[in-house]
gemmi code that builds the backbone of each chain (N, CA, C; Angstrom):
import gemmi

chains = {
    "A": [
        ("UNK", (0.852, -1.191, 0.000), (0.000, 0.000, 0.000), (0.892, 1.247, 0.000)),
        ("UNK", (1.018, 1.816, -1.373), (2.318, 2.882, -1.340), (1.393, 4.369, -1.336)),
        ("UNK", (0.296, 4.466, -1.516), (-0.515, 5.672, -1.934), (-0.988, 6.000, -0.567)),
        ("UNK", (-0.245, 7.184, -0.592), (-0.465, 7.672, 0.994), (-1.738, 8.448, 1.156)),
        ("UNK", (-2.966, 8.607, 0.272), (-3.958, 9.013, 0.346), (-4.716, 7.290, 1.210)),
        ("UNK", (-4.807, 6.454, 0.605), (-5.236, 5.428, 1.058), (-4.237, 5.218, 2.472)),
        ("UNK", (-3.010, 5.442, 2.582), (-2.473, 5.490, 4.227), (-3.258, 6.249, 5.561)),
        ("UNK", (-3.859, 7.097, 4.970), (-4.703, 8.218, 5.834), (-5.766, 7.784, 6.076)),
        ("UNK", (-6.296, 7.704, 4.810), (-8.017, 7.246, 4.887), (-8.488, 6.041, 5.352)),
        ("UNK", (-7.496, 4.698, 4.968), (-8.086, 3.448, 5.641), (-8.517, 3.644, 7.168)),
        ("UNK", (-7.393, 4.225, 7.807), (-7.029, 3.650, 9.487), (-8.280, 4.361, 10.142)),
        ("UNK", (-8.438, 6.016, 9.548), (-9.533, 6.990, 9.426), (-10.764, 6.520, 9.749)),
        ("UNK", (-11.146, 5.791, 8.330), (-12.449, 5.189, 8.214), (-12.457, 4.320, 8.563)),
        ("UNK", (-11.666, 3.287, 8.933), (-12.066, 2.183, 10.158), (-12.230, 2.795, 11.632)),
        ("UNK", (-11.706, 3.579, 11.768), (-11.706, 4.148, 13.705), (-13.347, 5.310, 13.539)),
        ("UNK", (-13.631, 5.710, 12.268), (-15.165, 5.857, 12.232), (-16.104, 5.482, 12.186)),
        ("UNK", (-16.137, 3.942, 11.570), (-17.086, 3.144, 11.141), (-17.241, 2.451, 13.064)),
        ("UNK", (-16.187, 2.135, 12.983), (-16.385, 1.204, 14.991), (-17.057, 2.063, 15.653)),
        ("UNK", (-16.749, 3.618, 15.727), (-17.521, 4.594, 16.615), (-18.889, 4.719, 15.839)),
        ("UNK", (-19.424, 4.318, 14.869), (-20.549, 4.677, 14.374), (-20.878, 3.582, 14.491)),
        ("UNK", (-20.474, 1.933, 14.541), (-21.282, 1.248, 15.112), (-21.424, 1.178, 16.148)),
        ("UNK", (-21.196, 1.327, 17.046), (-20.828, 1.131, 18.606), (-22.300, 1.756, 19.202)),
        ("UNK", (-21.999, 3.266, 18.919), (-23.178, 4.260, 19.418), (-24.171, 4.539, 18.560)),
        ("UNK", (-24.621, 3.700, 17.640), (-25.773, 4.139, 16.972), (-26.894, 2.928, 17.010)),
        ("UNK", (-28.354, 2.946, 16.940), (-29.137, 2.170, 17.162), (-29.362, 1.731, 15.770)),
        ("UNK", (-30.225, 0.326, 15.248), (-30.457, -0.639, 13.814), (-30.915, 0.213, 12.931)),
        ("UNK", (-31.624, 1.215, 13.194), (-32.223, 2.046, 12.530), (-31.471, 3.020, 12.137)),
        ("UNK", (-30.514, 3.723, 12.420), (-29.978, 5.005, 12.165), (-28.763, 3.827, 11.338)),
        ("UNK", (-28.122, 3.010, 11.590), (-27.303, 2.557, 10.747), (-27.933, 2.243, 9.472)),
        ("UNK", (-28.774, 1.453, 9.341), (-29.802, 1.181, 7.968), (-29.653, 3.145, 7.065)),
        ("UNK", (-30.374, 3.829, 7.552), (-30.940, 5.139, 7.276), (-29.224, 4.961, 6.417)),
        ("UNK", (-28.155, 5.247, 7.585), (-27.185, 6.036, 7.257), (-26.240, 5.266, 6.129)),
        ("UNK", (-26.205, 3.808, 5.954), (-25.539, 2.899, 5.415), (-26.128, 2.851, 3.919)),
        ("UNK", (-27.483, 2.804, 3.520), (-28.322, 3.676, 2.536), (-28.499, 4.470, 1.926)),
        ("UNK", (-28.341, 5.732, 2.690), (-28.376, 6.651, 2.120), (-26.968, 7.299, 1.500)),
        ("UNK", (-25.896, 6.546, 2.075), (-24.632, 6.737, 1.275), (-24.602, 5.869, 0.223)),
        ("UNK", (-25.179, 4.650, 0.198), (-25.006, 3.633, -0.840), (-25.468, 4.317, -1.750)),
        ("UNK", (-27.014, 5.203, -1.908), (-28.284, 5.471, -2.797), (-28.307, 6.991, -2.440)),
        ("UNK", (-27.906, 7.625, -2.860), (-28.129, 9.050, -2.368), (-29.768, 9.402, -2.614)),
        ("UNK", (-30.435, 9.410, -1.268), (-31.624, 9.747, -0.826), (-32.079, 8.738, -0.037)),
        ("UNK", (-31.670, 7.436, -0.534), (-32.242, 6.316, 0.168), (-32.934, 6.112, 1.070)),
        ("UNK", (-32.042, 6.915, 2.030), (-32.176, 6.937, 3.591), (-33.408, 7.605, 3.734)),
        ("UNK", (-33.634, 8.730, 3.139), (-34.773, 9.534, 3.644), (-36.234, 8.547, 3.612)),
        ("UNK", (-36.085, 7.418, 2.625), (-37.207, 6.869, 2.438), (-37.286, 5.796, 3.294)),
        ("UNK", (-36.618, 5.505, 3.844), (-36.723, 4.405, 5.149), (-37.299, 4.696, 6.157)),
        ("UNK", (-37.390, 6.422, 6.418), (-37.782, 6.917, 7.733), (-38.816, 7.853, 7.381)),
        ("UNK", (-39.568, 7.460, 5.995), (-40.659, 7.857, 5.221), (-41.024, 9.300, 4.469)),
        ("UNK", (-39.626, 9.855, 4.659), (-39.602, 10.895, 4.218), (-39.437, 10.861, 2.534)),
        ("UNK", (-40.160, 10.724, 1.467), (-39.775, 9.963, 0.424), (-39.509, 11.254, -0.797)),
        ("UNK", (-40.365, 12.668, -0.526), (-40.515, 13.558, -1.335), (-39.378, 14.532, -0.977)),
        ("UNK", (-39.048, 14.622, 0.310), (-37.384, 14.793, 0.333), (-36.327, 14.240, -0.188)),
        ("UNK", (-36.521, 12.680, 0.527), (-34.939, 11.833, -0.141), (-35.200, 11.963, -2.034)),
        ("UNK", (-36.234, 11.880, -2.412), (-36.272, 11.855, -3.941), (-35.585, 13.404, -4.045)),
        ("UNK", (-35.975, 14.241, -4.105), (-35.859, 15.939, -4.217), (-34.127, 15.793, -4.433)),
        ("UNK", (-33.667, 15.465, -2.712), (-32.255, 15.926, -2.452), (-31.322, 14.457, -3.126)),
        ("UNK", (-32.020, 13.039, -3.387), (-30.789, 12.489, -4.123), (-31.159, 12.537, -5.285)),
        ("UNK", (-31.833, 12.964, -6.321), (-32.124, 13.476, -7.352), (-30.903, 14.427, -8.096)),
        ("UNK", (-31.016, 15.700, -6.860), (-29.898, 16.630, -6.891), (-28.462, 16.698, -6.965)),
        ("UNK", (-28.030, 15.340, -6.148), (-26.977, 15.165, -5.518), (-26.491, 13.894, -7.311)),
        ("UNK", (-27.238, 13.065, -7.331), (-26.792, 12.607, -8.568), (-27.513, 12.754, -9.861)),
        ("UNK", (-28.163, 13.735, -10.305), (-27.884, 14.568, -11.348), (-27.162, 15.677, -11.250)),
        ("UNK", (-26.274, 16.276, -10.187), (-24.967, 17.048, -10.072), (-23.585, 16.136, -10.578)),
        ("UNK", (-23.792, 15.023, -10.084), (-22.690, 13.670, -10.445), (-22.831, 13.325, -11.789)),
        ("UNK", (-23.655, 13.229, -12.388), (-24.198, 12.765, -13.736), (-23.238, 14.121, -14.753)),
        ("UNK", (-23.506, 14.893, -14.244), (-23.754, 16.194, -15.160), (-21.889, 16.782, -15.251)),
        ("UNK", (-21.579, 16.353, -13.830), (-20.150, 16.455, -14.216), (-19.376, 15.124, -15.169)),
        ("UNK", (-19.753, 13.816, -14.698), (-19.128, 12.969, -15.726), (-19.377, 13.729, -17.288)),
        ("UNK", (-20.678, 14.104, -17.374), (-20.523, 14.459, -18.458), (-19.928, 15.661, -19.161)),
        ("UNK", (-19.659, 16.680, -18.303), (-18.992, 17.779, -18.794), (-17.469, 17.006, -19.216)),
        ("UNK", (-17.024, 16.098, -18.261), (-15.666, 15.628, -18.522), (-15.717, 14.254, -19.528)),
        ("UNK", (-16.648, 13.882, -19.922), (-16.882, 12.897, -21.325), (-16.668, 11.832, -20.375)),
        ("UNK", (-17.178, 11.290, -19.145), (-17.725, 11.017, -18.691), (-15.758, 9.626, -18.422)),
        ("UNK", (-14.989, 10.505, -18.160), (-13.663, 10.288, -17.863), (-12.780, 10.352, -16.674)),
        ("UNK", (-14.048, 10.793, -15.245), (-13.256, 11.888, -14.412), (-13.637, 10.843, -13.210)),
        ("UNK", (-14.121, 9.842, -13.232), (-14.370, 8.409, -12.046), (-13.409, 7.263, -12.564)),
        ("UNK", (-12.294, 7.884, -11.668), (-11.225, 7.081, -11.722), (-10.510, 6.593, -10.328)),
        ("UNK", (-10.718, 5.724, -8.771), (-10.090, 6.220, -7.952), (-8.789, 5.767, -7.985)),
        ("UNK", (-7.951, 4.865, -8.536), (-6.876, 4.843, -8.571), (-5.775, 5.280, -9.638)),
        ("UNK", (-6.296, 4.933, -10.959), (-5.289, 5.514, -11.854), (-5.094, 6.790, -12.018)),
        ("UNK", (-6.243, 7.768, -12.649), (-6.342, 8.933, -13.045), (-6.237, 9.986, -11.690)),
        ("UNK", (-7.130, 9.922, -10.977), (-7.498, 10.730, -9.939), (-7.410, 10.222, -8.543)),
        ("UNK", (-6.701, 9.771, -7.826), (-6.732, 9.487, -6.501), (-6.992, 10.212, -5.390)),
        ("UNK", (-7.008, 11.767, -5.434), (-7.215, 12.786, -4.739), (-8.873, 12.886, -4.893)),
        ("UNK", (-9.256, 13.297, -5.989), (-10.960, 13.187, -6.330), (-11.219, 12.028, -5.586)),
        ("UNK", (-10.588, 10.455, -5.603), (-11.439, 9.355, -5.085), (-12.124, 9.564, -3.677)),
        ("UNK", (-11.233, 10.946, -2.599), (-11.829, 10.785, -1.324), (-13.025, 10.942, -1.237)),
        ("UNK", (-13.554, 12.336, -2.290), (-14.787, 12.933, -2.411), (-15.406, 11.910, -3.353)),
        ("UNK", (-14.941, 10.800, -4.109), (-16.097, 10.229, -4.230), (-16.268, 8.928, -3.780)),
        ("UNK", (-15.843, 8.997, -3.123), (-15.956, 8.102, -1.609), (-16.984, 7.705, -1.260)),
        ("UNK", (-17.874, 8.998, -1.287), (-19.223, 9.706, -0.285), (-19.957, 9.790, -1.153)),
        ("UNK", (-19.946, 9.104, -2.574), (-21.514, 9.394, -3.626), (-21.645, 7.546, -3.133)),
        ("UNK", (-21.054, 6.574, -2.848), (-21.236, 5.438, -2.503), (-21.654, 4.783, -4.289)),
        ("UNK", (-22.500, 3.996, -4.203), (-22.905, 2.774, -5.175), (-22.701, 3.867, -6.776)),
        ("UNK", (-23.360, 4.858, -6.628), (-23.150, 5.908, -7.906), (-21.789, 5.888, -8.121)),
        ("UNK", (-20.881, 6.514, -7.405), (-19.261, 6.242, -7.591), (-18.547, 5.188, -8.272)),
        ("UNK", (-19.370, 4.329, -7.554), (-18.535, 2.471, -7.949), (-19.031, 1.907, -8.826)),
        ("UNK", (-20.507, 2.576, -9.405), (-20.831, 1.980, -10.839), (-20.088, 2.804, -12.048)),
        ("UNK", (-19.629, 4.490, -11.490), (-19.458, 5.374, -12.631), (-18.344, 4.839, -12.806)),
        ("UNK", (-17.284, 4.616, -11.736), (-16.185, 3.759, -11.916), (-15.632, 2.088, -13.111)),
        ("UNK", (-16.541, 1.723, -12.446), (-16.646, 0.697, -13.328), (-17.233, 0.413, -14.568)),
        ("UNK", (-18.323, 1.155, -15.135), (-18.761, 1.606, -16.334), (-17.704, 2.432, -17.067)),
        ("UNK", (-16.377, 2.981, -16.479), (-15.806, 4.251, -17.119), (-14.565, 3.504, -17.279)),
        ("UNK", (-13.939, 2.651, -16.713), (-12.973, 1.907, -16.492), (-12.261, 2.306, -17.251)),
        ("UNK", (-12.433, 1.607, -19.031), (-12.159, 1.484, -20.306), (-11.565, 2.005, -21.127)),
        ("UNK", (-12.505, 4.008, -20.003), (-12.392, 5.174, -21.125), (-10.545, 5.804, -20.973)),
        ("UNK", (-9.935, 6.540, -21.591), (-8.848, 7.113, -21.089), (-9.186, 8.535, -21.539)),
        ("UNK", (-8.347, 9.235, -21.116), (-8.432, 10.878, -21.618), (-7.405, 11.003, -23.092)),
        ("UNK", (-7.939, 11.316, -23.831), (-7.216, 11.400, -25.755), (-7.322, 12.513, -25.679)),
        ("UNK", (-7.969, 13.742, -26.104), (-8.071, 14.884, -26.328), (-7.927, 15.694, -25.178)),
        ("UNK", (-7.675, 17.134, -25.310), (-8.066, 18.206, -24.129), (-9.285, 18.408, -24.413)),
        ("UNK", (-10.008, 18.136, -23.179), (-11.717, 18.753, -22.858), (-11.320, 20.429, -21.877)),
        ("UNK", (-11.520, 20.982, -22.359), (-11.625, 22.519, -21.571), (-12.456, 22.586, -20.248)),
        ("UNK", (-13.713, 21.403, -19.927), (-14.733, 21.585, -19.492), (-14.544, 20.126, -18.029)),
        ("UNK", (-13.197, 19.483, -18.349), (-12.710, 18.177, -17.442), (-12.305, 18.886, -16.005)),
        ("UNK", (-12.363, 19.737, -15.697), (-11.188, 20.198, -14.323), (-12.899, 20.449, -13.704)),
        ("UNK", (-13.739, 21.102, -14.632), (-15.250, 21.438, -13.730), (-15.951, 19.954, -13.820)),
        ("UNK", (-15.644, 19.419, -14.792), (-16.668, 18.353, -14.521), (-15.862, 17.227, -13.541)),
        ("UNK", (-15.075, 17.449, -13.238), (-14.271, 16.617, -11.991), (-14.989, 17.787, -10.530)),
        ("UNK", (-14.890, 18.496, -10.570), (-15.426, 19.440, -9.090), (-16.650, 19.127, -9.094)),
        ("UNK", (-17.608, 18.993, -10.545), (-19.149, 18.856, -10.488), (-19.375, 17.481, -9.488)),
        ("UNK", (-18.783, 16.201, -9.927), (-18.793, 15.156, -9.486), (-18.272, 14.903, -8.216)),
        ("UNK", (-17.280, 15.606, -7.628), (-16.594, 15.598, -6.435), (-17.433, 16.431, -5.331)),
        ("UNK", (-17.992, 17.613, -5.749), (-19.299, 18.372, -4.698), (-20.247, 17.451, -4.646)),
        ("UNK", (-20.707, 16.798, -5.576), (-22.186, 16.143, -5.938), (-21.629, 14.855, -4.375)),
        ("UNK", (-20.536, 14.028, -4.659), (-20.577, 13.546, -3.766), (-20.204, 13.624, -2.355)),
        ("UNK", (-19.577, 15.077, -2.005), (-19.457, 15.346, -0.678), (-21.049, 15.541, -0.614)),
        ("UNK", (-21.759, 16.313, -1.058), (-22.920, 16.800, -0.613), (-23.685, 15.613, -0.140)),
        ("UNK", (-23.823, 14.500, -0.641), (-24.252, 13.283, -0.357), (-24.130, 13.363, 1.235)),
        ("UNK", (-23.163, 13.840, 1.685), (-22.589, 13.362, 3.272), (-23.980, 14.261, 3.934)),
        ("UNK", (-23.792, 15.640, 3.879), (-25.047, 16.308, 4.191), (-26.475, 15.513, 4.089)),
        ("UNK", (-26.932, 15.011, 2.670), (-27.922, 14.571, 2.710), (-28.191, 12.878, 3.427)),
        ("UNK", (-26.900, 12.744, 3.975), (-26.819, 11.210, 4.985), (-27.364, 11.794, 6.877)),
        ("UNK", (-26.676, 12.846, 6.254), (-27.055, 13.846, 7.931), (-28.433, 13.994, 8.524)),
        ("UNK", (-28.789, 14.563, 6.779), (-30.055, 15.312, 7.113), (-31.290, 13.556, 7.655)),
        ("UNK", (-30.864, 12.738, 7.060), (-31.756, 11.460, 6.880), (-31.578, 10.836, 8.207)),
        ("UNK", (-29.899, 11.031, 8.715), (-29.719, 10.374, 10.269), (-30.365, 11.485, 11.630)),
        ("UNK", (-30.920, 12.313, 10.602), (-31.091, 12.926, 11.765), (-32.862, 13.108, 12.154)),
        ("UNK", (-33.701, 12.495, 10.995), (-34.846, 12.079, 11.170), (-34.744, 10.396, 11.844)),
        ("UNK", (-33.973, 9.572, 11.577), (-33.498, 8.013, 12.119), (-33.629, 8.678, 13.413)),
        ("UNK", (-32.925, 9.538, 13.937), (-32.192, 9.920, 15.497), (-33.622, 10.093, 16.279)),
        ("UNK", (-34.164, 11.209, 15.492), (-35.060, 11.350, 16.107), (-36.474, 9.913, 15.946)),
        ("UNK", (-36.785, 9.474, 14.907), (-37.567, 8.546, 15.828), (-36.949, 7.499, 16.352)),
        ("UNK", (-35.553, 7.080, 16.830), (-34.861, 6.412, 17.603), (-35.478, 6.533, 19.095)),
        ("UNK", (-35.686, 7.806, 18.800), (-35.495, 8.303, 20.212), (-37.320, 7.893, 20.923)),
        ("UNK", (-37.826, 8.988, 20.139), (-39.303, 8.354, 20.074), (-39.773, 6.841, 20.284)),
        ("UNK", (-38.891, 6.187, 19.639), (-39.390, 4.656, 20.170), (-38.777, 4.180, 21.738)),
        ("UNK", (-37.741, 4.835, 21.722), (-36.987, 4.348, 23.118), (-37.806, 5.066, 24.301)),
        ("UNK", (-38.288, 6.183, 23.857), (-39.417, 6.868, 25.036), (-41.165, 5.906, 25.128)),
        ("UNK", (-40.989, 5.794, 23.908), (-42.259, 4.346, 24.082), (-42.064, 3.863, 24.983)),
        ("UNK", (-41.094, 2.544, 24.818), (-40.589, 1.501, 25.592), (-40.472, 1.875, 26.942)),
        ("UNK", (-39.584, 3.324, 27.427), (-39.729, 3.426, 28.543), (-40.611, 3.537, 29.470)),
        ("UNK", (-41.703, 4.405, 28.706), (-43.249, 4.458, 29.570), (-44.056, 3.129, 29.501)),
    ],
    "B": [
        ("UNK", (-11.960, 28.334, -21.694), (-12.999, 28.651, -21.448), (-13.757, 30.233, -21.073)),
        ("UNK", (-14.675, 30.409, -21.689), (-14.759, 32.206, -21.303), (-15.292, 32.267, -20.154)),
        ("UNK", (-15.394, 33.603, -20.317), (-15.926, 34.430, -18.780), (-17.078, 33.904, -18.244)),
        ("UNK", (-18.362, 33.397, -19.347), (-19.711, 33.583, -19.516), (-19.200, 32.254, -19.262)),
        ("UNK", (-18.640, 31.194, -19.642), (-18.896, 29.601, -19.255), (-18.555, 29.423, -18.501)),
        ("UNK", (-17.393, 30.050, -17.501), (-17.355, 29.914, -15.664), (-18.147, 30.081, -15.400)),
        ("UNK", (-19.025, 31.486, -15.529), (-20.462, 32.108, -14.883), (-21.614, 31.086, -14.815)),
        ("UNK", (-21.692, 30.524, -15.951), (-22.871, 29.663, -16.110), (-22.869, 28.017, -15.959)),
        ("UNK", (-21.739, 27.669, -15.476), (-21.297, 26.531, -14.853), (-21.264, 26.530, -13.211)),
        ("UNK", (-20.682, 28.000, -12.973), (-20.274, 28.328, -11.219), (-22.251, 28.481, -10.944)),
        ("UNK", (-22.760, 29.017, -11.552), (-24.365, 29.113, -11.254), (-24.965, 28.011, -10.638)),
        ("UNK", (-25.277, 26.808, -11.630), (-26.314, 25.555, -11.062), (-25.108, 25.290, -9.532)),
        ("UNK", (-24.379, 24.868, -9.872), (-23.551, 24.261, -8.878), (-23.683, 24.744, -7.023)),
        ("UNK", (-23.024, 26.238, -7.467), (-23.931, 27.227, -6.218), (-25.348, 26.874, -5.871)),
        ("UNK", (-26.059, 26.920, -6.763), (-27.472, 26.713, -6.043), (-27.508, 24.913, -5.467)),
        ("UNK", (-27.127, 24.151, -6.422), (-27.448, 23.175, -5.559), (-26.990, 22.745, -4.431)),
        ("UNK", (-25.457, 23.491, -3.706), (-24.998, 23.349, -2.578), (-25.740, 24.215, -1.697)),
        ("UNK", (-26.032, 25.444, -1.906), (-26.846, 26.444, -1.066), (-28.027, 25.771, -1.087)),
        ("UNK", (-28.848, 24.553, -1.562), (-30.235, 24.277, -1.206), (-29.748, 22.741, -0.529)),
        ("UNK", (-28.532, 22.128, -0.580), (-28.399, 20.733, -0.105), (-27.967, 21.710, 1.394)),
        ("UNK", (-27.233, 22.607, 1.081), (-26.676, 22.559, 2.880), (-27.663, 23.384, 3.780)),
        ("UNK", (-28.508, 23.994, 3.646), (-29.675, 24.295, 3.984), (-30.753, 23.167, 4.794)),
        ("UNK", (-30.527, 21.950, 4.270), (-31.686, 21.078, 4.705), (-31.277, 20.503, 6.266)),
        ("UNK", (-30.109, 20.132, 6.722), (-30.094, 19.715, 8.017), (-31.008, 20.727, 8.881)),
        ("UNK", (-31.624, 20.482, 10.038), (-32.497, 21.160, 10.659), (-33.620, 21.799, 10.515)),
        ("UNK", (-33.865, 21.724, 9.091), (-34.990, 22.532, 8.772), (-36.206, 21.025, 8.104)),
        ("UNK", (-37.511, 21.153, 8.646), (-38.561, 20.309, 8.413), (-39.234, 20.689, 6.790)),
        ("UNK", (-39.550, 21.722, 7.032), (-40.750, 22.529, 5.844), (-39.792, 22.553, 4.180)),
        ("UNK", (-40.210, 22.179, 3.065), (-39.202, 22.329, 2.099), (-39.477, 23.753, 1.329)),
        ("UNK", (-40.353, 24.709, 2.020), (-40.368, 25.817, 1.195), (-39.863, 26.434, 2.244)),
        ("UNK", (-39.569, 26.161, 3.410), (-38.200, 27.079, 4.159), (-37.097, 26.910, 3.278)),
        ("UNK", (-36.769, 25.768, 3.352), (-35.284, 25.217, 2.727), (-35.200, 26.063, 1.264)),
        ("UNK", (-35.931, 25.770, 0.712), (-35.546, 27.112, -0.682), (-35.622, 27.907, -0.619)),
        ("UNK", (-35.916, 28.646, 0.684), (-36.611, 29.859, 0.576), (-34.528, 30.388, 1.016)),
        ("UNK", (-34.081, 29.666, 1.956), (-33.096, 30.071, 2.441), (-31.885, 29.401, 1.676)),
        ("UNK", (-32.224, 28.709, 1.041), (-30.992, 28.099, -0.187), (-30.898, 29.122, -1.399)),
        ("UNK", (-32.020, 29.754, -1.497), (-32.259, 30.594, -2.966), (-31.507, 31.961, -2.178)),
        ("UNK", (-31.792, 32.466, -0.726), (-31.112, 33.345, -0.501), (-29.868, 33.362, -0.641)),
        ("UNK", (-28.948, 32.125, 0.527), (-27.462, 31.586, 0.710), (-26.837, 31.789, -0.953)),
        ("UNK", (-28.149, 31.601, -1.776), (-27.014, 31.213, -3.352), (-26.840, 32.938, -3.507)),
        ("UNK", (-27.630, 33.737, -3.496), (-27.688, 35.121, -4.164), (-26.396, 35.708, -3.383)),
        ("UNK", (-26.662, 35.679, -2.085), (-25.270, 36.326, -1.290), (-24.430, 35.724, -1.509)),
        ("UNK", (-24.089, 34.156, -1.634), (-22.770, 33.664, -2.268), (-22.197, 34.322, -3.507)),
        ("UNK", (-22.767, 34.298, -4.471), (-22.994, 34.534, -5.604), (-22.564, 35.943, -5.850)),
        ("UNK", (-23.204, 37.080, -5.102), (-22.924, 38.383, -5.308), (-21.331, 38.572, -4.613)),
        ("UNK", (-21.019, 38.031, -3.040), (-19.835, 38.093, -2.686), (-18.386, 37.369, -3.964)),
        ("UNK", (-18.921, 36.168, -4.292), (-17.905, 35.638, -5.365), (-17.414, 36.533, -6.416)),
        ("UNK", (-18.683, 37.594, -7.135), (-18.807, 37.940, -7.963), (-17.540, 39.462, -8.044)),
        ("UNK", (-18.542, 39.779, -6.171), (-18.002, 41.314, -5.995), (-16.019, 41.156, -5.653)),
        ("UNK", (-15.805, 39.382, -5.187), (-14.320, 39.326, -4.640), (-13.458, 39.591, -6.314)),
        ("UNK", (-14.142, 38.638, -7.144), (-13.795, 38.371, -8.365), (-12.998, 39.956, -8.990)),
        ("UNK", (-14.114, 40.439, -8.987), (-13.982, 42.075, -9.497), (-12.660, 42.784, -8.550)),
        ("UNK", (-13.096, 42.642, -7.666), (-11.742, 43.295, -6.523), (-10.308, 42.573, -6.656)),
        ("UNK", (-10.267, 41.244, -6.849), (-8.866, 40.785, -7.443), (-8.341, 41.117, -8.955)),
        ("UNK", (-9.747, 40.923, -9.629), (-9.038, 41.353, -10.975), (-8.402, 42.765, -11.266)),
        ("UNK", (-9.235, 43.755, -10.239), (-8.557, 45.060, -10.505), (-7.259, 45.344, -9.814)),
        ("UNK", (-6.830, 44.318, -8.588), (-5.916, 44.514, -7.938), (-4.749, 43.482, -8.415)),
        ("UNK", (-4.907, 42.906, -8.992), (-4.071, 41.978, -10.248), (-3.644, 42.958, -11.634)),
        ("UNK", (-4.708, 43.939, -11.771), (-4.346, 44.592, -12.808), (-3.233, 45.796, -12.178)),
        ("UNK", (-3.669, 46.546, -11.306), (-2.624, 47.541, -10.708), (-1.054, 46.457, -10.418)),
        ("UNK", (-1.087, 45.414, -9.767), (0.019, 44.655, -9.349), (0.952, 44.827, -10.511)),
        ("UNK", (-0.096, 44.155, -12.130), (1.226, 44.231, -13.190), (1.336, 45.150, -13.560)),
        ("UNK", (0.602, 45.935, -13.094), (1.363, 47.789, -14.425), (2.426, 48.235, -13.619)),
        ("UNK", (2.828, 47.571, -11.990), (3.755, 48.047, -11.520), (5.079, 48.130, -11.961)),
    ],
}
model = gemmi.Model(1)
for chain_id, residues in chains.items():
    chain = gemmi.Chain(chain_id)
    for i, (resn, *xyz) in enumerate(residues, 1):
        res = gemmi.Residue()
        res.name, res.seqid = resn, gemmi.SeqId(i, " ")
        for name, pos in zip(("N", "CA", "C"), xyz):
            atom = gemmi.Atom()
            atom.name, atom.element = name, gemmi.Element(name[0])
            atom.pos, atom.b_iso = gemmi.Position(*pos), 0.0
            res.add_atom(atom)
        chain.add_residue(res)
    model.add_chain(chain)
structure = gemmi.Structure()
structure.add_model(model)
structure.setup_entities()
């Protein structure tokens, strides 16, 4: 393992994932494990469905729209772009299909329009993280709601 | 790339971060645009107004 972006990020995201299982209840992991896989996903688990559609709609037709400004060349996490891979990290299953659908392609020509359609795709999937928030944070709350059931 | 295809590329993009980062905490979705459509205009005008203030102070720098 010589790519010191992956030196950072593994140890990272394992010492996050243990603290996010540890302290979170079946429900907020589902929501949150979802809605990174499926950007919106989550919202529809906890029935919010005209949101999660709205905001992962947004989030990957922002992703869509940059592959395509960059001829659909710029989902690469190891060869081409390893720095972009952190941010698309966080679009989840969208990432790893654009990836693997794009595999094939290489860059031949100068595209003028590749440096934005790499940022289009790289916001589209940080923003994802927000819209995992916004979804864990309807999970949280009826977490909570059910645990006040139970208690009374 | 010209002036007008930054402008109109930097546009959608702005708005859809000013209406995604808007939504934590807020229930109602015509709050959320109401305050994403704002966040984009003041982004938007500050980017616009910094833009202008470097380019003129980039321009004095080289006539030095």
């Amino acid at each position: 393992m010589q790519n010191p972006i992956l030196i950072i990020a593994v140890p990272l995201v394992l010492v996050m994932a243990l603290r996010f299982f540890t302290t979170t209840t079946a429900l907020e992991r589902r929501v949150v494990i979802l809605g990174w896989l499926i950007p919106g996903a989550g919202h529809l688990l906890v029935g919010q469905r005209k949101r999660g559609l709205i905001l992962g709609g947004l989030v990957i037709v922002t992703f869509l729209a940059g592959m395509f400004l960059s001829d659909f060349r710029n989902i690469s996490p190891f060869d081409r772009h390893p720095i972009w891979a952190v941010a698309h990290l966080f679009g989840g299953l969208v990432s790893m299909l654009a990836a693997f659908f794009t595999r094939h392609l290489y860059i031949e020509e100068m595209n003028p329009f590749y440096d934005v359609g790499c940022l289009y795709s790289g916001v589209a999937a940080l923003l994802n993280i927000i819209v995992v928030i916004d979804a864990y944070d309807f999970a949280h709350e009826r977490s909570e709601e059910t645990a006040g059931e139970t208690t009374e | 790339m010209t002036l007008w295809q930054s402008l109109l590329l930097f546009l959608p993009l702005c708005l859809v971060i000013s209406i995604i980062t808007c939504t934590p905490g807020r229930r109602d979705f015509r709050e959320i645009l109401k305050h994403g459509l704002r966040l984009f205009l003041v982004t938007t005008f500050w980017v616009v107004a910094a833009s202008v203030v470097i380019y003129f102070v980039m321009e004095w720098i080289l006539s030095l």
